[in-house]
C-alpha positions in Angstrom: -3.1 27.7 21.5 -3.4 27.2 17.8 -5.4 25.1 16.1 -3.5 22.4 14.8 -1.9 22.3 18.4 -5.3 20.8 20.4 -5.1 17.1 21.6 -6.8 15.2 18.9 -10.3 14.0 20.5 -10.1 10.6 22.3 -8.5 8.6 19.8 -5.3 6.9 19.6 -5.7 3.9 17.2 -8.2 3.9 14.4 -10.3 1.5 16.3 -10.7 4.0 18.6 -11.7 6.6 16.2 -14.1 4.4 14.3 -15.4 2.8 17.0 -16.4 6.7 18.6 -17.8 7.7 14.9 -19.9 4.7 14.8 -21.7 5.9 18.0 -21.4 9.5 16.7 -23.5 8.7 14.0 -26.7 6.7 15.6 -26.8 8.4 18.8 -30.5 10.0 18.7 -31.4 14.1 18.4 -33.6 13.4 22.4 -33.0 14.7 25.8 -30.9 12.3 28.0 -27.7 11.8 29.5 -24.5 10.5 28.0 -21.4 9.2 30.3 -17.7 9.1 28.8 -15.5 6.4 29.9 -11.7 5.7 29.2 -9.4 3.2 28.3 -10.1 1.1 32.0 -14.0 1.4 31.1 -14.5 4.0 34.0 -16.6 6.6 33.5 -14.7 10.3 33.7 -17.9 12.4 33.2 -21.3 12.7 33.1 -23.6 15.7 31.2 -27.1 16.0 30.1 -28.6 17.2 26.7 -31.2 18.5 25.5 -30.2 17.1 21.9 -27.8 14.6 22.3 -26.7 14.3 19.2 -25.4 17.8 18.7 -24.0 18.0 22.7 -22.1 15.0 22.7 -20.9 15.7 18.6 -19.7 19.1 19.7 -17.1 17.5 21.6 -15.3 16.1 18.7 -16.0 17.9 15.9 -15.1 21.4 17.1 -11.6 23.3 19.0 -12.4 23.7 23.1 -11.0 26.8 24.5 -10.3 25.4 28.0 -7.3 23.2 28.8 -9.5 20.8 30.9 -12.1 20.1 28.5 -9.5 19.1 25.8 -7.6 16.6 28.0 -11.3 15.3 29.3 -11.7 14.6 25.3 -8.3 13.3 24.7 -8.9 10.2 27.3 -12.9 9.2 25.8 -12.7 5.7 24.9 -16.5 4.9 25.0 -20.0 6.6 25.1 -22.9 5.4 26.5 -26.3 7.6 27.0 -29.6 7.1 28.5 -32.5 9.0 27.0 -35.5 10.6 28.9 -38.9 12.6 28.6 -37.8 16.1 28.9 -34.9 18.6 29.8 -35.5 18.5 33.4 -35.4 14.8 33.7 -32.7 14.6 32.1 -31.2 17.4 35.0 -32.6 15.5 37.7 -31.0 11.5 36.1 -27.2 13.7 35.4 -27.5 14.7 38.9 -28.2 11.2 40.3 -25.3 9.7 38.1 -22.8 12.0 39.4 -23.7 11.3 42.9 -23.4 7.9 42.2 -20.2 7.6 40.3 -18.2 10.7 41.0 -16.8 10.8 37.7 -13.4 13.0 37.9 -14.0 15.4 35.3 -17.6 16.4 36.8 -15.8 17.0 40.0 -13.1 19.8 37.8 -15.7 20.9 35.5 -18.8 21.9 37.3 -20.5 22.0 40.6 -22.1 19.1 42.0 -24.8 20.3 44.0 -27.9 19.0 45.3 -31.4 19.6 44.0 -34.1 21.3 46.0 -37.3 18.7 47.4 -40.1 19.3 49.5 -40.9 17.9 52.9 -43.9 17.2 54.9 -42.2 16.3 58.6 -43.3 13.7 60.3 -44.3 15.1 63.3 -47.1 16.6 65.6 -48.9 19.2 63.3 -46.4 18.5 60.7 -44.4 21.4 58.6 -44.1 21.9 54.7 -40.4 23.2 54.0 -37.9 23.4 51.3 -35.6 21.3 52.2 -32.0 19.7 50.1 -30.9 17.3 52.6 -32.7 14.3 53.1 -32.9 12.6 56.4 -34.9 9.1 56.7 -37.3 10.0 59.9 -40.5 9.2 58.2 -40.8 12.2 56.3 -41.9 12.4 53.3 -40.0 14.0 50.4 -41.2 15.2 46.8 -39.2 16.4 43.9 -36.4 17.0 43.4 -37.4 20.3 41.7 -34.8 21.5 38.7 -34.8 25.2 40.2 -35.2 27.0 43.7 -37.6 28.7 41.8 -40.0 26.4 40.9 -39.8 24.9 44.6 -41.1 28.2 45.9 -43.9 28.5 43.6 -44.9 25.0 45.1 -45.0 26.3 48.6 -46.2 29.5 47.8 -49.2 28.1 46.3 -49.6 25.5 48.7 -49.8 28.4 51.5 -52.5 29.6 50.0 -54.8 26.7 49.9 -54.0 25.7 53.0 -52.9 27.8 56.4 -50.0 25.3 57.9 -47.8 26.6 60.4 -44.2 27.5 59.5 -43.1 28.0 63.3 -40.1 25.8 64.8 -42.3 24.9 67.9 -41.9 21.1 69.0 -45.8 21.0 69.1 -47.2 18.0 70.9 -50.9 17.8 72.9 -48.8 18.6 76.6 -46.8 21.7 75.5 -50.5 23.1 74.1 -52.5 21.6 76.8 -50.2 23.9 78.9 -50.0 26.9 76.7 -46.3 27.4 76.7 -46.7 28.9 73.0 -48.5 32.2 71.2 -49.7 32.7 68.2 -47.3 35.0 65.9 -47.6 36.8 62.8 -49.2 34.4 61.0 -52.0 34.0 62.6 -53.0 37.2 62.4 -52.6 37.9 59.1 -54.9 34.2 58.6 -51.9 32.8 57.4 -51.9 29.8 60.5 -54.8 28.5 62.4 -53.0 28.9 65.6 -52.6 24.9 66.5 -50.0 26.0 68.8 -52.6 27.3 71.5 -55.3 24.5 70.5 -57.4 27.1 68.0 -56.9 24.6 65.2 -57.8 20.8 65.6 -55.2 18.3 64.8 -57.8 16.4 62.4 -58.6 19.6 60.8 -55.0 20.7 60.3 -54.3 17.1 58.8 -57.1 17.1 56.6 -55.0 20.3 54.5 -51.8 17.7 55.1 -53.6 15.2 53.5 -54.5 17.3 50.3 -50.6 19.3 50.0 -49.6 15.4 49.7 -51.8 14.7 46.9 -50.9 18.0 45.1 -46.9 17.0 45.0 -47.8 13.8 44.5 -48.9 15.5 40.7 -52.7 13.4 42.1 -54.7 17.0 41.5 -57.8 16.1 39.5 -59.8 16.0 43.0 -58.2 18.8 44.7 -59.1 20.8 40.9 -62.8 19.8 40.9 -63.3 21.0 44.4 -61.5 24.7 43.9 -63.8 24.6 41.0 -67.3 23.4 42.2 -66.3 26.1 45.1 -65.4 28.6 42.3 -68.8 28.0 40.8 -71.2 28.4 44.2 -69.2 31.9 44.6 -70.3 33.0 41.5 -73.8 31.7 42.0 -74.2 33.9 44.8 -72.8 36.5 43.5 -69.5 36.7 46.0 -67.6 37.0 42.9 -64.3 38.5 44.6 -63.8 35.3 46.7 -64.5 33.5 43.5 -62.2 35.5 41.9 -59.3 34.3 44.8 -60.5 30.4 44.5 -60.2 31.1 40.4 -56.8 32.0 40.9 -56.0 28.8 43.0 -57.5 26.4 40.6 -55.5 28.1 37.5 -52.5 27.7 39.4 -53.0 23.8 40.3 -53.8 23.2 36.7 -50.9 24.7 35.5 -48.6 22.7 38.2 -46.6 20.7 35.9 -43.2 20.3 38.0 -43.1 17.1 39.3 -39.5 15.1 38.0 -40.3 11.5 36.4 -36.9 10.6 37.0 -36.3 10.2 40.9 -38.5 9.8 43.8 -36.7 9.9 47.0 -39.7 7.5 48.2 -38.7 4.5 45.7 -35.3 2.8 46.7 -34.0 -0.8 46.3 -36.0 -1.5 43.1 -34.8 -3.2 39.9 -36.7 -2.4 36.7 -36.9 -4.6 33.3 -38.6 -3.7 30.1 -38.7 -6.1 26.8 -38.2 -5.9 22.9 -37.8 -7.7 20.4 -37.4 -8.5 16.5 -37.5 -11.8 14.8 -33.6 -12.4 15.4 -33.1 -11.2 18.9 -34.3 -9.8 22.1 -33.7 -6.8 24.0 -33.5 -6.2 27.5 -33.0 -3.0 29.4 -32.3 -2.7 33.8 -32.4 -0.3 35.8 -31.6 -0.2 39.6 -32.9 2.3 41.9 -31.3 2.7 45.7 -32.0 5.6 47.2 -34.0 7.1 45.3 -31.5 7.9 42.2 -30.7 5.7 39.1 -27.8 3.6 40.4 -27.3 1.3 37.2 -28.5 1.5 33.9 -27.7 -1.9 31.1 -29.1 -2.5 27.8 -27.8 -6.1 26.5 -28.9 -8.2 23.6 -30.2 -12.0 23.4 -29.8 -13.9 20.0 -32.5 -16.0 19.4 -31.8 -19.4 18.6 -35.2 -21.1 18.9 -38.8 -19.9 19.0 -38.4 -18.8 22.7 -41.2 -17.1 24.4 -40.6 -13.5 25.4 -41.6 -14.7 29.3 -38.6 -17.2 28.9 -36.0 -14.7 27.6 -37.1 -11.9 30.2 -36.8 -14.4 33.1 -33.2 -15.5 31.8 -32.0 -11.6 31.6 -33.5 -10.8 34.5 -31.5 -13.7 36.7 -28.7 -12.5 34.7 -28.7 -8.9 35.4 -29.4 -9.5 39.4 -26.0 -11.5 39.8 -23.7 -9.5 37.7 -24.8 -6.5 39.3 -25.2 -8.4 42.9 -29.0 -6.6 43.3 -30.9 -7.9 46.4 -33.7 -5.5 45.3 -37.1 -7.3 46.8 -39.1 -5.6 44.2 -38.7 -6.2 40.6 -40.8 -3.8 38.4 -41.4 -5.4 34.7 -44.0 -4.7 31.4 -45.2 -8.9 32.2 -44.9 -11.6 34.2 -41.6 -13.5 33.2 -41.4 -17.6 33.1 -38.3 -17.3 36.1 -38.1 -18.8 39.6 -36.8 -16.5 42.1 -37.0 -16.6 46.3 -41.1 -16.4 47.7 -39.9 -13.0 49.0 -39.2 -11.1 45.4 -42.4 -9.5 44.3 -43.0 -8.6 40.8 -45.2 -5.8 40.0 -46.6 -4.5 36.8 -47.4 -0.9 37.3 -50.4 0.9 35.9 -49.5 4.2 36.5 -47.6 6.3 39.0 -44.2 6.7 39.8 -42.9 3.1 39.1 -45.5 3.2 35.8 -43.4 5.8 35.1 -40.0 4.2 35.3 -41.3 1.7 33.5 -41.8 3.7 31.0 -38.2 5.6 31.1 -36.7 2.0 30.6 -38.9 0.6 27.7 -38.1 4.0 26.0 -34.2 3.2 26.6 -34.6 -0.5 25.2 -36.1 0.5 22.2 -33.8 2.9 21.7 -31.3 0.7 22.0 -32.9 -1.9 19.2 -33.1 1.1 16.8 -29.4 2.1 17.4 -27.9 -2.0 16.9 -30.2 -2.2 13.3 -28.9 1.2 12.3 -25.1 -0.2 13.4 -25.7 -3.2 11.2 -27.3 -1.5 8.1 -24.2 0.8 8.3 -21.9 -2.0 7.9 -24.2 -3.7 5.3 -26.4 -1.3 3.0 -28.0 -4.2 1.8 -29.4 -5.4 4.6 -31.3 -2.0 5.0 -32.6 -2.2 1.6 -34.1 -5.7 1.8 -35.9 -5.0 5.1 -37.2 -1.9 3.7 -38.2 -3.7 0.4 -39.1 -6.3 2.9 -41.7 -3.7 4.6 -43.4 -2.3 1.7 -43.8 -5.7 0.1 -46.1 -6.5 3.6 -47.9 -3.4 3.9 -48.7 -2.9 0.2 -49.8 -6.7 -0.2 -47.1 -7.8 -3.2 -46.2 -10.7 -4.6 -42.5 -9.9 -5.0 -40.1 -7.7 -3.3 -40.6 -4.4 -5.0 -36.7 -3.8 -6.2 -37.5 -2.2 -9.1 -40.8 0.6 -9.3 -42.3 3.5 -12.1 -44.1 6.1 -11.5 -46.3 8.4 -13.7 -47.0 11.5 -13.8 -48.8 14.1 -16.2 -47.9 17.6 -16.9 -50.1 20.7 -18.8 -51.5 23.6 -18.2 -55.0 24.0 -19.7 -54.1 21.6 -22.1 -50.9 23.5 -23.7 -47.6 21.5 -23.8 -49.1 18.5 -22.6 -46.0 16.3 -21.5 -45.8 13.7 -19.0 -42.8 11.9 -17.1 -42.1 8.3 -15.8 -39.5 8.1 -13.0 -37.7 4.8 -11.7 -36.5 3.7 -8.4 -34.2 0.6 -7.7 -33.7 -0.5 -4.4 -35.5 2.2 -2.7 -33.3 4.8 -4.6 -34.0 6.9 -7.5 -31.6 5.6 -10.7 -32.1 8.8 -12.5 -30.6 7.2 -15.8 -33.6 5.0 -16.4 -36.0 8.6 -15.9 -38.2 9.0 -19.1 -40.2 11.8 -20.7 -43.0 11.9 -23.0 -44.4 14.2 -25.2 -48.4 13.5 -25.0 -49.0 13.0 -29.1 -52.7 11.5 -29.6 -54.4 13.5 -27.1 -56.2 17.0 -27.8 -56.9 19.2 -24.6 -56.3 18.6 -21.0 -57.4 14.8 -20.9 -55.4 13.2 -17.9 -57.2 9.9 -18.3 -56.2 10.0 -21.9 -52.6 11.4 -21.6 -52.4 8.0 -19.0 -53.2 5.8 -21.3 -50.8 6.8 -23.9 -48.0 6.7 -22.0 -48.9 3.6 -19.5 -49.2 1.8 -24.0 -46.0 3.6 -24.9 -43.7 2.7 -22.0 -44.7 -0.9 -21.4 -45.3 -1.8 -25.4 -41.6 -0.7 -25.7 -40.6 -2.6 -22.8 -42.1 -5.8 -24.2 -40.6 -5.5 -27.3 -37.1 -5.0 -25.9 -37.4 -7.5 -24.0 -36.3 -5.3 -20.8 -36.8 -6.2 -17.5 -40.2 -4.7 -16.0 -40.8 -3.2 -12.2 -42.5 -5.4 -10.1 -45.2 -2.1 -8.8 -46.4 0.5 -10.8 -47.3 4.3 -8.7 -50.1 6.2 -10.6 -49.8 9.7 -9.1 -53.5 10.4 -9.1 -57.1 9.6 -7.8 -59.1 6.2 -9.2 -59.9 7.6 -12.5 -56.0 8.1 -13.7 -55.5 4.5 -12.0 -58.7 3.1 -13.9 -56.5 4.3 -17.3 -53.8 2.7 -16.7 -55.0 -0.7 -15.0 -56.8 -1.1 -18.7 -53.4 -0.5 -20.5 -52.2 -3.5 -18.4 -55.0 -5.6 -18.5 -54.7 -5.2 -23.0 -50.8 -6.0 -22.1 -51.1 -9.2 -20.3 -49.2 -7.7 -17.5 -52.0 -7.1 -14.7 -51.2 -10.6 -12.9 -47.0 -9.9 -12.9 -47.7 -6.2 -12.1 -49.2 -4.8 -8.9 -50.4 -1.2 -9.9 -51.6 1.6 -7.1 -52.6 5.1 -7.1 -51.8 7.5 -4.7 -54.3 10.4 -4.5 -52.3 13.9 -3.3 -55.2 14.7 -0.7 -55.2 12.6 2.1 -52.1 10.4 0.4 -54.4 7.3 0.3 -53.5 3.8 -1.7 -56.5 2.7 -4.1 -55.8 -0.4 -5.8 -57.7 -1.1 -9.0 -61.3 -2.7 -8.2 -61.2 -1.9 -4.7 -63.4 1.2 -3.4 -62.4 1.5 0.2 -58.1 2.9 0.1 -55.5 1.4 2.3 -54.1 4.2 4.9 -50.9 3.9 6.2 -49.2 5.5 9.0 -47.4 8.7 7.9 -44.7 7.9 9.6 -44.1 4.3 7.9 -41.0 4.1 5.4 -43.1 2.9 2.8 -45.6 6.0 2.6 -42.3 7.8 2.6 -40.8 6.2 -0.6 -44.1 6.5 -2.6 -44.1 10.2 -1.4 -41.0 10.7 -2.5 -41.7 8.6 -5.9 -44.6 11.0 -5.9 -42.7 13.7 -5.7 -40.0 12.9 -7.8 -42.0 12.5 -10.7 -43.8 15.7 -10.5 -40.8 17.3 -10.5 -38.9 15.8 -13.2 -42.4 16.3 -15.3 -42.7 20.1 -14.3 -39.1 20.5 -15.3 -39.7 19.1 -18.8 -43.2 21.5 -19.3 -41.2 24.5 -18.0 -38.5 23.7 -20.4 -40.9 22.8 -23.5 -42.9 26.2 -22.8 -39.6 27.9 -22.7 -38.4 26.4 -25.9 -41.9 27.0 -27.7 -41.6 31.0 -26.5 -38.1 31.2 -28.5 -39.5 29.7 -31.8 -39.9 32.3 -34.8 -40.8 31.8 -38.4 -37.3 31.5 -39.4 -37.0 28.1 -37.6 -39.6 26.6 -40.1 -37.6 27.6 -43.4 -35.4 24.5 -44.5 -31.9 25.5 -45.5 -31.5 28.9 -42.7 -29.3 27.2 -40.0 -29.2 28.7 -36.7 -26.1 31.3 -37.5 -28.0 32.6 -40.2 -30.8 33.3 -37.9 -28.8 34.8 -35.3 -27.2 37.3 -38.0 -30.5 38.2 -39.3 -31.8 38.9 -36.2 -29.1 40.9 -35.1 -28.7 43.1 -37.7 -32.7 43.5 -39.0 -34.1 43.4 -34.3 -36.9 41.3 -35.4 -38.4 38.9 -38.3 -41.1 42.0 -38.8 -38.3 43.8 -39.9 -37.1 41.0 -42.1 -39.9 40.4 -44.1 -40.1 44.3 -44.7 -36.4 44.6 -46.2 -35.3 44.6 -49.7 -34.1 41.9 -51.0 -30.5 43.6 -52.0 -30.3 44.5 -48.0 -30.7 40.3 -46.9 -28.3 39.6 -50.4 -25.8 42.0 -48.8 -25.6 40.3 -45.2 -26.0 36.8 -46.1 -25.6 36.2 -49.7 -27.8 35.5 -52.9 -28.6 32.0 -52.4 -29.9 32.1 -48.4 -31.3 35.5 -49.5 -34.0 33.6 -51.7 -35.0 30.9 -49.5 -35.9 33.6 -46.5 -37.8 35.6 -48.9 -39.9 33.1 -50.4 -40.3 31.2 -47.0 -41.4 34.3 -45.3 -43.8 34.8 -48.0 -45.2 31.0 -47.5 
């Protein structure tokens, strides 16, 4: 099929398409799962990402070679996506989904198969297996494990630490009391105890039981000390090849990292609830879990109207969320207490760690997610709107008086004092305006003097000003330590302009703030947007005044003594150089060879301003 011949992705109207682009462009670059619905709001497939940004963009911005996939694509109405931790949980949640919801394209396009767990049976002398099929008897189950793989390497190891039988026997005290079983294989290669003829006592056998839990329950720390203590005594007395053995058991218990953070066979019928908020509205994520798998996932939005206490809005969502989605769950997991009357028998737990600490977890990282995509929706459709809050934000963390729509910042430029120049750059609104960029050659000031060179310019830029009667920046950025921001503050103070300007200095080191007077700097997070504008203010300016020097050394290379003789324009010069190579040659020519090539009259005034 050509090109121009593929089904245009899942858009009909330009709604559609804009409404798809929109998500397109705020979806985050984070492992998760996305699920496509159509037209009806049913969802036709489910997929995990590592990035979901570029997976789910792939599908629209690129030609698919198989049939399938480009009708799937034709029939996308909606995304929605759910991020998690890592790759694998994100494996584990996509395999949970399509259980749940057999979406049709899943069913066409890839093989829906069932994730490896581990088992310790419930039985007499119980069994450690790999196991994928799940049967409620009272055994307990761990994983699921993203690979075969990695399940075996579980087992293996667990074999190791601890001899458990791997016979089929139906062991109970009768069938040993009356010896109807032998020892096999295992035994005799220590491998097995021999609990089937009563060599191994049951309290010893479950004592290893009790530890194998703890290790897939990821609960190692004790299990670790004791390999290691025992590692230790080895060595001590000098047994160092058993030491060597136990060595190799602790090394592989601390590197056991498998356990999913998604699912947990062992958790079913729970609802989860996580909180955020902003000073317009609130944010509310659910999850429900039945059987152990991810059944529903819903992120809504409350606008504020009053002052309303977070306990208050998370107790309305949370009666909310139970009767749309008809949950009888009897255990409600949340990050507080809400203010909500439910039956005695609903118990609310706020979990410190753990499985359900870490489904917690999953869901707060899924509301705030959600908060971040709705402001980046809404600063999409108004620019302005991002502007003031980010105005709003350094005007709070940088202590102004005044939103800071309009700031300068200065920079100087030499090197060892040669072409001393320096440069004043402008931002409005958070955005460089390039037109208002100024550059200054440094004109009192002999030698490298940065403090000097500072407070000419700072004098220069905001005398003009004044006198123009032009509008002045509400913050001032020195790029520099305390002694460049000492200059300037003194060029202010002689101006009258220290109480309607705030001035800082931002020293290149450790970026920190100093504001005049004040000893100890203001450190902000390197991650905040306002470090990241005066960086970039920072940066800007050094740039545009590099540029300058490079061009003013450049300029100052090319000048000869021609340039200083008044009358000898630059064709002249250019002839003169062509013909004579260089101004040595000049000066040692005749004057009937210069009269020749540029006439009587020019001739004179290069002769006698060479001679000056």
């Amino acid at each position: 099929m050509k090109e121009e011949d593929q089904i245009k992705p899942g858009i009909d109207t330009e709604d559609a398409k804009k409404h798809l682009q929109g998500i397109l462009s705020i979806i985050p670059e984070k492992p998760g799962c996305y699920q496509y619905f159509d037209e009806k709001g049913t969802i036709i497939y489910v997929g995990k990402a590592k990035n979901l940004k570029k997976r789910v963009s792939s599908y629209f911005n690129k030609f698919h070679e198989y049939p399938k996939t480009r009708v799937l694509v034709k029939q996308i109405r909606d995304i929605k996506y759910i991020i998690v931790d890592t790759e694998e949980d994100a494996l584990h949640l996509e395999n949970s989904l399509i259980k749940q919801y057999k979406p049709r394209y899943n069913v066409m396009l890839k093989d829906d198969k069932t994730y490896p767990s581990i088992v310790v049976k419930n039985e007499y002398f119980p069994r450690v297996f790999q196991t994928r099929n799940i049967i409620r008897d009272g055994s307990q189950y761990y994983g699921p494990y993203s690979s075969i793989y990695t399940a075996k390497i579980m087992l293996q190891m667990i074999k190791e630490l601890y001899p458990l039988r791997t016979c089929n026997y139906p062991l109970t005290p009768e069938t040993i009391a009356k010896g109807k079983y032998k020892v096999c294989l295992q035994y005799h290669i220590k491998r097995c105890k021999g609990p089937c003829e009563g060599l191994q006592t049951l309290e010893d056998y479950n004592a290893g039981i009790m530890h194998v839990k703890e290790i897939l329950k990821g609960n190692i720390s004790q299990i670790s000390r004791t390999l290691f203590n025992q590692m230790q005594t080895l060595s001590e007395e000098l047994r160092f090849e058993e030491a060597q053995i136990v060595k190799e058991k602790y090394e592989v218990i601390e590197n056991y990292r498998a356990k999913s953070t998604v699912v947990t066979p062992t958790l079913t019928n729970l609802d989860v609830f996580s909180f955020a908020e902003n000073e317009k509205s609130a944010y509310i994520n659910f999850m429900h879990i039945g059987n152990g798998s991810i059944v529903q996932v819903y992120t809504f939005e409350y606008k504020k109207r009053l002052d309303e206490p977070k306990e208050e809005l998370l107790g309305l969502g949370i009666v909310e969320m139970r009767a749309r989605f008809k949950s009888n769950a009897k255990e409600i997991i949340v990050p507080f207490l809400p203010d909500t009357q439910l039956s005695d028998n609903i118990i609310f737990t706020i979990p410190q760690k753990g499985d359900k600490k870490k489904l917690l977890d999953l869901s707060e990282q899924n509301v705030k997610q959600y908060k971040v995509d709705k402001l980046k929706q809404a600063e999409k459709l108004n620019p302005e709107q991002r502007t003031t809050r980010i105005m709003t934000t350094m005007q709070k963390d940088l202590h102004l008086k005044d939103l800071p729509m309009h700031i300068e910042c200065f920079d100087n430029s030499n090197i060892q004092g040669t072409n001393p120049v320096a440069a004043c750059v402008v931002f409005k609104k958070g955005k460089p305006s390039k037109k208002d960029y100024r550059h200054f050659h440094i004109k009192t000031v002999v030698g490298p003097d940065d403090f000097a060179s500072m407070i000419e310019v700072v004098t220069r830029r905001y005398t003009r000003l004044i006198a123009e009667d032009a509008p002045l920046p509400q913050l001032i950025v020195i790029d520099g330590g305390k002694g460049q921001l000492n200059a300037a503050t003194e060029v202010l103070r002689d101006l009258g302009l220290l109480d309607r300007i705030t001035i800082i200095g931002l020293a290149k080191r450790l970026e920190e703030i100093f504001y005049p007077g004040d000893p100890i700097p203001l450190i902000l997070d390197k991650n905040s947007e306002t470090l990241k504008i005066i960086q970039q203010l920072r940066d800007e300016a050094h740039r545009f005044g590099i540029t300058f020097h490079r061009h003013m050394r450049s300029k100052k290379q090319t000048v000869s003594e021609l340039d200083t003789i008044k009358g000898i324009g630059e064709k002249t010069k250019v002839l003169l150089l062509c013909h004579f190579k260089s101004v040595k040659r000049i000066k040692q020519a005749s004057f009937e060879e210069i009269k020749e090539l540029i006439g009587e009259s020019k001739a004179n005034l290069i002769i006698n301003g060479l001679k000056k």
